[in-house]
C-alpha positions in Angstrom: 0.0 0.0 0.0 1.2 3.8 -0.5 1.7 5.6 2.0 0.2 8.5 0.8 -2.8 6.6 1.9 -1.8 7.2 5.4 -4.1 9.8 5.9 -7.1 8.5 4.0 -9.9 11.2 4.0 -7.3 13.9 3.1 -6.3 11.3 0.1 -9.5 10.9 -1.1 -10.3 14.9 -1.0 -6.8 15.2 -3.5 -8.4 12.5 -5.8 -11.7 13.9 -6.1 -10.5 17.3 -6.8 -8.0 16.0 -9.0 -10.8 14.2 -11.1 -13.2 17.4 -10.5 -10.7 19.2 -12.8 -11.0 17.2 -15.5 -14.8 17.8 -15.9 -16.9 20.5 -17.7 -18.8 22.6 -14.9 -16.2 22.1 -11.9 -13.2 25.6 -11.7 -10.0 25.3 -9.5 -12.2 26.7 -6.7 -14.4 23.8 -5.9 -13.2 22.3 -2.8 -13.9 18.0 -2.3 -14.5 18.6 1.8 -14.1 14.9 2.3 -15.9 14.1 6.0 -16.4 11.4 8.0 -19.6 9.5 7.3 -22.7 8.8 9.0 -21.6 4.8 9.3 -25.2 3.6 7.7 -24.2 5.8 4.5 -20.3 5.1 4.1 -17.0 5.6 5.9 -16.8 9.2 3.9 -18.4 11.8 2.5 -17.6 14.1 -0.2 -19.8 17.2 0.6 -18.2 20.2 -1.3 -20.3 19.9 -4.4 -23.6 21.4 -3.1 -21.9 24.8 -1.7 -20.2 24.8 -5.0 -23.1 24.9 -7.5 -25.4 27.0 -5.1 -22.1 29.7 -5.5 -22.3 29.1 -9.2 -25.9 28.6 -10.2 -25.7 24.8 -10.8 -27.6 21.7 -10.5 -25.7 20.1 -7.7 -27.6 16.6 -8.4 -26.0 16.8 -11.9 -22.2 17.9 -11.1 -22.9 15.2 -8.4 -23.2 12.2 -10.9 -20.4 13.7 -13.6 -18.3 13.3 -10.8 -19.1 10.0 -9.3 -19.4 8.7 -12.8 -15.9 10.0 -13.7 -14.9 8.7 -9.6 -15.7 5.2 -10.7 -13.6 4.7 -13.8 -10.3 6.1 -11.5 -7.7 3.2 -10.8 -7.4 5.2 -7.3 -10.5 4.1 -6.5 -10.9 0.7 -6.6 -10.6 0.1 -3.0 -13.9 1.8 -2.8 -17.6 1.3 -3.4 -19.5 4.5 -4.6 -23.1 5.7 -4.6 -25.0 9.6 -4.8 -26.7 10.4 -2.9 -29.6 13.5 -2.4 -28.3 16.6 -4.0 -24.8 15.7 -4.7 -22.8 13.8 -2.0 -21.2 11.3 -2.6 -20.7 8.3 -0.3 -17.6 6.5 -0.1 -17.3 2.7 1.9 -13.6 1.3 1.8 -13.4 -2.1 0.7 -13.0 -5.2 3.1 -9.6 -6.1 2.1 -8.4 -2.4 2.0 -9.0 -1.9 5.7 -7.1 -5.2 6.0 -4.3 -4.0 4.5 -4.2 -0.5 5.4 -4.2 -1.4 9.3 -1.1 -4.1 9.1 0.6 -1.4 7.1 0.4 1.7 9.0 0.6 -0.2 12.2 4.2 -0.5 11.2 4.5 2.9 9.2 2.4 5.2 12.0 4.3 8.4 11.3 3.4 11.9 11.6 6.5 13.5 11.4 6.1 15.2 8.1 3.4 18.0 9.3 5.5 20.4 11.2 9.5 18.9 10.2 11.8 22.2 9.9 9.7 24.1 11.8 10.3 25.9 15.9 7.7 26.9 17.5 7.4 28.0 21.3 4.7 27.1 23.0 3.7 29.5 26.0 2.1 28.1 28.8 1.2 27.4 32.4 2.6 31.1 32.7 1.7 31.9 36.8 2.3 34.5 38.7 5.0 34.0 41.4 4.7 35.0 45.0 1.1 33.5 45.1 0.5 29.3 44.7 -0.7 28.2 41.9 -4.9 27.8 42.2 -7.5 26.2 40.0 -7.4 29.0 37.6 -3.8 27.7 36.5 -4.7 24.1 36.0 -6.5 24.6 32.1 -3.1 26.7 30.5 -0.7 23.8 32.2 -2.9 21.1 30.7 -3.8 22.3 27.3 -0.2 23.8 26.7 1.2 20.7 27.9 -1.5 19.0 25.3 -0.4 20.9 22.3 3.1 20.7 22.7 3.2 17.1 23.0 1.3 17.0 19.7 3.2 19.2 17.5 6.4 17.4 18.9 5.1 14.1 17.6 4.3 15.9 14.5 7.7 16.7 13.6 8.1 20.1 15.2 11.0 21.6 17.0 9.2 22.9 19.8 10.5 25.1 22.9 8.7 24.8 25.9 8.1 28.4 27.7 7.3 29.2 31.2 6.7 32.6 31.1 6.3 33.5 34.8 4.7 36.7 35.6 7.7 37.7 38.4 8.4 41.4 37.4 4.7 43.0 37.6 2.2 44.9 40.2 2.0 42.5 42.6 5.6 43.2 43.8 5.1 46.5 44.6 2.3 45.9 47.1 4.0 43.0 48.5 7.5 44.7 48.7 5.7 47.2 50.7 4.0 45.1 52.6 6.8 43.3 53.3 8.8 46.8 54.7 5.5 47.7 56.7 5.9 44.3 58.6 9.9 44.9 59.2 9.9 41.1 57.9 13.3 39.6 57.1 12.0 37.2 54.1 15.4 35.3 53.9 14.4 34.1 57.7 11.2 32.8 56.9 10.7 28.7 57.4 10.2 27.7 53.5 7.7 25.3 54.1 5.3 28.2 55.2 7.0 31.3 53.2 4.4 31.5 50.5 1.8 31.1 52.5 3.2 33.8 54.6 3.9 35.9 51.1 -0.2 35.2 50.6 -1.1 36.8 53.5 1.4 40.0 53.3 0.0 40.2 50.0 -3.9 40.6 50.8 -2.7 42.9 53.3 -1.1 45.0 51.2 -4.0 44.8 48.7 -6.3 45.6 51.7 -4.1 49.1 52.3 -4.5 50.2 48.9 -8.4 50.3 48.9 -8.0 52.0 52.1 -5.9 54.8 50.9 -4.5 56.4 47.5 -1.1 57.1 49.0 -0.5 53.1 49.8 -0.9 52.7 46.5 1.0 55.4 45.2 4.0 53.8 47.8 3.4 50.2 46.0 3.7 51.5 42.8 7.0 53.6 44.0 8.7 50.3 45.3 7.7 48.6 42.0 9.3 51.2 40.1 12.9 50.7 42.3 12.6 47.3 41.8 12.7 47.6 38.4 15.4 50.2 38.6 17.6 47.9 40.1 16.8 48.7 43.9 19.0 46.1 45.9 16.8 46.1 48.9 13.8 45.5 46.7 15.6 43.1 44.6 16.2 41.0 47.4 12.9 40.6 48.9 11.8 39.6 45.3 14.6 37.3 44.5 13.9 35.5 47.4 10.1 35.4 46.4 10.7 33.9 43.6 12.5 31.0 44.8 9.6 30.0 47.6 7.4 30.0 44.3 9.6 28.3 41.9 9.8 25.3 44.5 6.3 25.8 45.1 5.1 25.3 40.7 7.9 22.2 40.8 6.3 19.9 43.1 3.0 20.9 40.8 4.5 20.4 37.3 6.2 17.0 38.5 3.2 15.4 40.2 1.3 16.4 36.5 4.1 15.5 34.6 4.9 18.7 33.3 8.6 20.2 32.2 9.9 23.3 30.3 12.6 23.9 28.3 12.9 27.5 29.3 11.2 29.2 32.7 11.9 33.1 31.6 9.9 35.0 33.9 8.7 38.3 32.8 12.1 39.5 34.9 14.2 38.0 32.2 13.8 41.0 29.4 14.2 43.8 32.0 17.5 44.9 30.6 15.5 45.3 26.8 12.7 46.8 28.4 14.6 50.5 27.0 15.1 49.4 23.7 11.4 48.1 22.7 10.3 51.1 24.2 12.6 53.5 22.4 12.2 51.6 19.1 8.7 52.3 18.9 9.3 55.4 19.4 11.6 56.2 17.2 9.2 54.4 14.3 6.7 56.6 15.3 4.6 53.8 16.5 4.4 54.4 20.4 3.2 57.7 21.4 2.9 59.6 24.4 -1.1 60.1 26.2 -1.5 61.6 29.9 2.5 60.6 30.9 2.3 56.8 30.0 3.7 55.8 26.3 1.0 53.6 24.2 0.1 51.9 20.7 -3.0 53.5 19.1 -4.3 51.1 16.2 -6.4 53.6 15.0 -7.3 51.7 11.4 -8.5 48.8 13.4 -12.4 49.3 14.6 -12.1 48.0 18.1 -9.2 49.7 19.1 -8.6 52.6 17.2 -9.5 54.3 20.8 -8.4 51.5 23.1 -4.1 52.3 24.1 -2.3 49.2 24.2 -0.3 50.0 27.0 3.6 49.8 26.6 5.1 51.9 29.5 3.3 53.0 32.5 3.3 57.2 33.7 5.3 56.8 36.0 7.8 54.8 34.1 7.2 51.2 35.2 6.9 48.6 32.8 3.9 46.4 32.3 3.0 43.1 30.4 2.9 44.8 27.1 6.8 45.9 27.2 7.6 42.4 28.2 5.6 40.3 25.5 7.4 42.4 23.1 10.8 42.2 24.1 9.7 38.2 24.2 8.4 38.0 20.7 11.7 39.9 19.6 14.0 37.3 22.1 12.6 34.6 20.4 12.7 35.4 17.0 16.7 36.7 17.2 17.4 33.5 19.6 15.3 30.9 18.9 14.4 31.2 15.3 10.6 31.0 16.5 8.3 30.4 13.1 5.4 30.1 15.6 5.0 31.5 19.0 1.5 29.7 20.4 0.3 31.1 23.8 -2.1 29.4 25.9 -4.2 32.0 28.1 -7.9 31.9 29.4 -10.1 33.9 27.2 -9.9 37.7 29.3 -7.0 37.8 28.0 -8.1 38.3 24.2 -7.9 42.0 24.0 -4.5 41.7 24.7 -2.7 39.7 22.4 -4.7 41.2 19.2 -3.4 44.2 20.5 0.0 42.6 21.2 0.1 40.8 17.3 -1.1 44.0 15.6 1.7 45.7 17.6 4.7 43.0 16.9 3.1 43.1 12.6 3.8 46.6 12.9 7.0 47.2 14.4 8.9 44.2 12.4 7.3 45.1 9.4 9.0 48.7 10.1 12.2 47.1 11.0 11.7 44.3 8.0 12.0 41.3 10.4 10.4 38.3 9.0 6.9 38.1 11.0 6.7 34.9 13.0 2.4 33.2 12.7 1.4 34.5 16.0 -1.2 32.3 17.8 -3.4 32.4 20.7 -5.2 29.4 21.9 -7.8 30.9 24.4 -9.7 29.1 26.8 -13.2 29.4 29.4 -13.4 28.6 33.1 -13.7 26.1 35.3 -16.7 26.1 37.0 -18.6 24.6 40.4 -21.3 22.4 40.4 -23.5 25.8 40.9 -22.4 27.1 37.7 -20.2 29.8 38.9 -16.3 29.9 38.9 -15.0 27.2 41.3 -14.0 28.2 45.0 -13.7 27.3 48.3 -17.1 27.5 50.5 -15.1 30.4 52.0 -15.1 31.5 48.9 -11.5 31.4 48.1 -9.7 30.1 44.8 -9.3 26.1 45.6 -5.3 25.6 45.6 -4.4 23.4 42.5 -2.1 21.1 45.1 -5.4 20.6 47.1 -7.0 19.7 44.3 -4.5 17.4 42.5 -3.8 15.7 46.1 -7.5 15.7 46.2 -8.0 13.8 42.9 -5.4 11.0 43.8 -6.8 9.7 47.8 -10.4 9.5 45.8 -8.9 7.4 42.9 -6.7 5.6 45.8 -10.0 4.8 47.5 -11.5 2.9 44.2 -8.4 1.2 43.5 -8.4 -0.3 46.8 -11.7 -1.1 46.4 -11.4 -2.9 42.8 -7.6 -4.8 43.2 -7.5 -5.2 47.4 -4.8 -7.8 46.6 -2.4 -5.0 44.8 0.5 -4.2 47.3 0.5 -0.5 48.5 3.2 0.9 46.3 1.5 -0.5 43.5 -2.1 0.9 44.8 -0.4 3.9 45.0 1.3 4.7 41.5 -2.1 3.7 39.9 -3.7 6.2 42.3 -1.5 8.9 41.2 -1.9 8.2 36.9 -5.3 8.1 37.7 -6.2 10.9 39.7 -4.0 13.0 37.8 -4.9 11.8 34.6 -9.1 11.9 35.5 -8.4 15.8 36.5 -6.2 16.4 32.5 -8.8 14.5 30.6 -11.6 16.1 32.3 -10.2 19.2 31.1 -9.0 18.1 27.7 -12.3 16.2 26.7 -14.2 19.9 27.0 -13.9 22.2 24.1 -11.4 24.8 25.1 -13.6 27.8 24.2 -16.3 26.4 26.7 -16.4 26.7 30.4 -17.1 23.0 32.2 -18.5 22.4 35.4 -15.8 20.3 37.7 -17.3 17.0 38.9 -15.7 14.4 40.7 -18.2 12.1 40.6 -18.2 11.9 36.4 -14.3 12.5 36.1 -13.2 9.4 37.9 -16.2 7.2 36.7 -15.0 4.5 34.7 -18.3 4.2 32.5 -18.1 7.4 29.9 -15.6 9.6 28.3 -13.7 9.5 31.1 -9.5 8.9 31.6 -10.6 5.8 33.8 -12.2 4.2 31.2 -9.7 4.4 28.3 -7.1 3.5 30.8 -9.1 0.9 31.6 -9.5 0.0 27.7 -5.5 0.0 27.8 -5.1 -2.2 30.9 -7.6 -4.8 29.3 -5.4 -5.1 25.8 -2.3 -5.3 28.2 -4.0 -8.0 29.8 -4.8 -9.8 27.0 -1.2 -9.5 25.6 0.3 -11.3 28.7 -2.0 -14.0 28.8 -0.6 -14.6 25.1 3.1 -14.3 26.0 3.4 -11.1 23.4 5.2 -8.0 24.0 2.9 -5.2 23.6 5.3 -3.1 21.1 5.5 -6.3 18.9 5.4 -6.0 15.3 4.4 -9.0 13.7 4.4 -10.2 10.3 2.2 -13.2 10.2 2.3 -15.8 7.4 -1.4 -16.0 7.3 -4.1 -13.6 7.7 -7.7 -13.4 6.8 -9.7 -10.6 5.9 -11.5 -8.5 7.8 -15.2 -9.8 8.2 -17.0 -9.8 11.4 -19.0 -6.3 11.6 -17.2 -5.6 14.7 -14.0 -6.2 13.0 -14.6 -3.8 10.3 -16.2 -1.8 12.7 -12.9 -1.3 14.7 -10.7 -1.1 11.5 -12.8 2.0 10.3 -12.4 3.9 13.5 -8.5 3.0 13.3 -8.8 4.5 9.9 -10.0 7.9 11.8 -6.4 8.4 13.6 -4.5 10.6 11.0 -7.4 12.3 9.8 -8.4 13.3 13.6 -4.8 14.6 14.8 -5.0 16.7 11.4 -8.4 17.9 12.9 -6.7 18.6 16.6 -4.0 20.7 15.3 -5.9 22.8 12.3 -7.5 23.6 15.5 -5.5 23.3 18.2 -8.3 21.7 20.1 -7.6 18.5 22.0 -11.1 17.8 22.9 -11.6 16.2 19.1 -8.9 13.7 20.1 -10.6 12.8 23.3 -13.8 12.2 21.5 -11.8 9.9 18.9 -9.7 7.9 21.7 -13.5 7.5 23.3 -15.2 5.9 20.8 -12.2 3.8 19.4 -12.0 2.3 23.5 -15.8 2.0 22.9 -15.4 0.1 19.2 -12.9 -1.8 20.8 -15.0 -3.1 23.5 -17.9 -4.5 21.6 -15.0 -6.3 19.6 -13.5 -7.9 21.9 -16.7 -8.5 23.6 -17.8 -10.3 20.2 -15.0 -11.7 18.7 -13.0 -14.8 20.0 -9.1 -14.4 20.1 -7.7 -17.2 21.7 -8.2 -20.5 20.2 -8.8 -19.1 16.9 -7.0 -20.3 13.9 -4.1 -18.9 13.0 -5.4 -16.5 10.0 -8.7 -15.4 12.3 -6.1 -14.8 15.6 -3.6 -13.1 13.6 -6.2 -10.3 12.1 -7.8 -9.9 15.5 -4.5 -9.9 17.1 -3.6 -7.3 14.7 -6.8 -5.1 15.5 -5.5 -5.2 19.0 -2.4 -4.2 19.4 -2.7 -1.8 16.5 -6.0 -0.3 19.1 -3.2 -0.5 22.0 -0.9 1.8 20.1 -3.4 4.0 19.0 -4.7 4.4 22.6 -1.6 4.6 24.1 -0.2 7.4 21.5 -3.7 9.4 21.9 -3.0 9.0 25.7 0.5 10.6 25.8 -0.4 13.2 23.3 -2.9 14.4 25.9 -0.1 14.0 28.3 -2.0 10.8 30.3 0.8 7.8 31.2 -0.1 4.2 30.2 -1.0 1.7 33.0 -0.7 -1.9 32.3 -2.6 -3.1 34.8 -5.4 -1.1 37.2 
């Protein structure tokens, strides 16, 4: 088999505009839109014909039959049965012995590599802001970013993992001053309790500058000496930082999570001068009421809205940063991509932030790196509004992660009683933490979800449980057959697919490349945890259906195919969403 067959929906969309072009009526802007199928019509779907004749004033029923007809006499397709159907789609079913064929080839020959090869792109993401812990607000940026990087990685990118720490911004001011008020010596503090300490300084600070303008105007003085270099100042915050850093570690390891880079904010202070100046000079950034801005004044919403690059009284601010970031990573890391994974307030912000950055390298002729930001909603409480604390407060993400693993602890006991406690364990930890990602992940980014315990750790539903139970099951299987799971066979004797739930199963395997095309046109994990779901599902009414052992040897090696080709595909989906495989639970 080809291997441009890997990807068999986009295939058949190049074949079928290929052919379209050959035929009277059809112009180089008719698009094939190949889609998955409704399984009672076909496996695919070429829908693209009906938009295209209502555009151009033609009988889509008859472009719909030139094209079938002239479908049918194509070599390419003769692993394919085709029909019309209503007013011009055409259905497509893949052949028996083509599914056969197509999963015992690209079970040996799964590659993605050639989407993103030759390409760096930095993905931004987790992103918190030190001298506070890390809450339930930072859990969706961790677990999306983390998502997305793995996926481009697998798909051939050179990708640069960015921590961008907010460390150099507002809240130091109040806390430095807080910190002075209190006569607190921050390098004596016990480091177990320090950020909590930090925490409390810090709402007392806060608390002072609703009481009184001239607290604030202090906090905003001691933020401006920081960021002139104050040594006093600097040594409060240095030694900040390091209370959160250790803090966001023990996080990041217990989810599995590493950077290549943690570059706070602090990192581009000493260029902080030159993006301002630049824009300046280019007559980009102006001066209004003290403070030096961006006016975008031929863009409708914010011709009137100042993106905000230097602050009156001459602090920085998250604008100046981003853009001495965009420029860092373009000089140093050759960035074709920058991706930044925020929550969805922050919108406003980076369109103003791209339409700066087009702007400025487009005056300085520095090639323009694709700018991208993946936005996402909340996380809300079972009474719809954003999730807290019955005190009200933001639920620490440790809470809830240490949370997540004693409930799945207390089911494992339950189910294997006879594990030994450092097994119990480990599973408790790759399942909590992996029911709290793909609860996240399985939502549409865009959308806010409502956090449930009781659905994310079930193991009936779209759930992490239930696929790593899928996983476990295959393992299971494997052992009982004495057969490594990463083995790849190449049996004498195989029969064709037959059994509904066989081609059932192969189908759905058929899915994989055209679904992590889907996820990263997008950048929208969600369609791979709706995939992985319903290939564990596939998978279970075939193994429910379908003897294995004690087959003969042509009907076990095709089933045996169909499973460990499911196992791979479960297991890679898994990772990609940056959930660990567990042989046994």
């Amino acid at each position: 088999m080809e291997t441009d067959w890997f990807d068999v929906k986009s295939k058949l969309g190049t074949i079928f505009y290929e052919l379209s072009q050959e035929i009277d009526g059809f112009t180089k802007d008719f698009e094939a839109e190949v889609r998955i199928a409704d399984p009672r019509f076909g496996d695919f779907q070429v829908n693209g014909i009906l938009g295209f004749a209502k555009k151009n004033k033609k009988n889509p029923r008859e472009l719909g039959a030139k094209l079938l007809a002239k479908a049918q006499q194509s070599k390419n397709l003769v692993n394919c049965s085709l029909e019309l159907s209503g007013p011009g789609f055409i259905n497509i079913r893949l052949i028996p012995d083509f599914l056969q064929r197509w999963v015992h080839t690209f079970h040996n020959q799964c590659d993605f590599k050639h989407r993103f090869a030759g390409k760096t792109i930095v993905v931004d993401y987790s992103s918190p802001n030190t001298a506070k812990q890390m809450h339930v607000g930072h859990l969706r940026s961790m677990i999306i970013g983390e998502s997305i990087q793995r996926l481009l990685k697998y798909c051939g990118a050179n990708v640069i993992r960015d921590n961008h720490l907010g460390d150099w911004g507002t809240q130091f001011g109040i806390l430095i001053m807080a910190v002075k008020r209190a006569q607190i010596d921050v390098s004596t503090l016990d480091p177990e309790k320090a950020l909590d300490e930090f925490e409390r300084l810090y709402r007392n600070g806060v608390a002072l500058t609703k009481q009184n303008e001239s607290f604030s105007a202090e906090a905003r003085r001691q933020l401006v000496a920081l960021q002139k270099g104050d040594p006093e100042n600097l040594h409060v915050w240095a030694t900040i930082n390091e209370v959160s850093y250790r803090a966001f570690d023990e996080i990041y390891k217990q989810m599995d999570v590493t950077f290549d880079y943690v570059f706070g904010e602090s990192f581009y202070r000493d260029q902080i001068d030159h993006v301002c100046k630049d824009l300046e000079d280019l007559k980009i950034a102006e001066e209004n009421q003290g403070a030096l801005v961006v006016f975008h004044r031929d863009h409708d919403r914010f011709k009137d809205q100042p993106f905000l690059i230097r602050k009156s009284d001459g602090a920085s601010n998250y604008g100046t940063t981003d853009l001495a970031t965009v420029l860092y990573r373009v000089e140093n890391f050759h960035a074709d991509t920058m991706i930044y994974v925020t929550d969805g307030r922050q919108q406003d912000h980076f369109q103003q932030l791209f339409l700066t950055v087009k702007r400025w390298f487009s005056a300085k002729n520095i090639p323009l790196p694709q700018l991208k930001h993946v936005w996402f909603g909340t996380v809300l409480g079972e009474d719809g509004h954003a999730i807290k604390t019955r005190s009200g407060e933001s639920i620490k993400l440790k809470q809830l992660i240490d949370e997540g693993i004693a409930r799945a602890l207390a089911i494992v006991k339950e189910k294997n009683p006879n594990l030994s406690a450092t097994e119990q364990n480990e599973i408790a930890r790759i399942v909590g933490t992996s029911a709290i990602k793909y609860a996240d992940l399985s939502q549409n980014r865009t959308n806010n979800y409502v956090f449930s315990w009781d659905k994310m750790l079930s193991f009936d539903g779209n759930t992490a449980p239930y696929l790593l139970y899928a996983v476990a099951r295959i393992h299971t299987l494997l052992r009982r057959l004495e057969i490594p799971s990463n083995e790849k066979r190449e049996p004498k004797s195989m029969a064709t697919f037959s059994t509904q739930e066989e081609l059932t199963l192969a189908r759905k395997l058929i899915d994989f490349p055209s679904t992590i095309a889907q996820v990263l046109d997008d950048l929208r994990p969600h369609y791979l945890c709706t995939y992985l779901f319903e290939l564990a599902s596939e998978f279970s009414a075939f193994y429910n259906a379908n003897r294995i052992i004690g087959e003969t040897t042509d009907i076990f090696e095709k089933r045996l195919l169909l499973c460990q080709f499911t196992l791979y595909v479960l297991e890679t989906g898994l990772y990609l969403l940056g959930i660990p495989k567990l042989e046994q639970m």
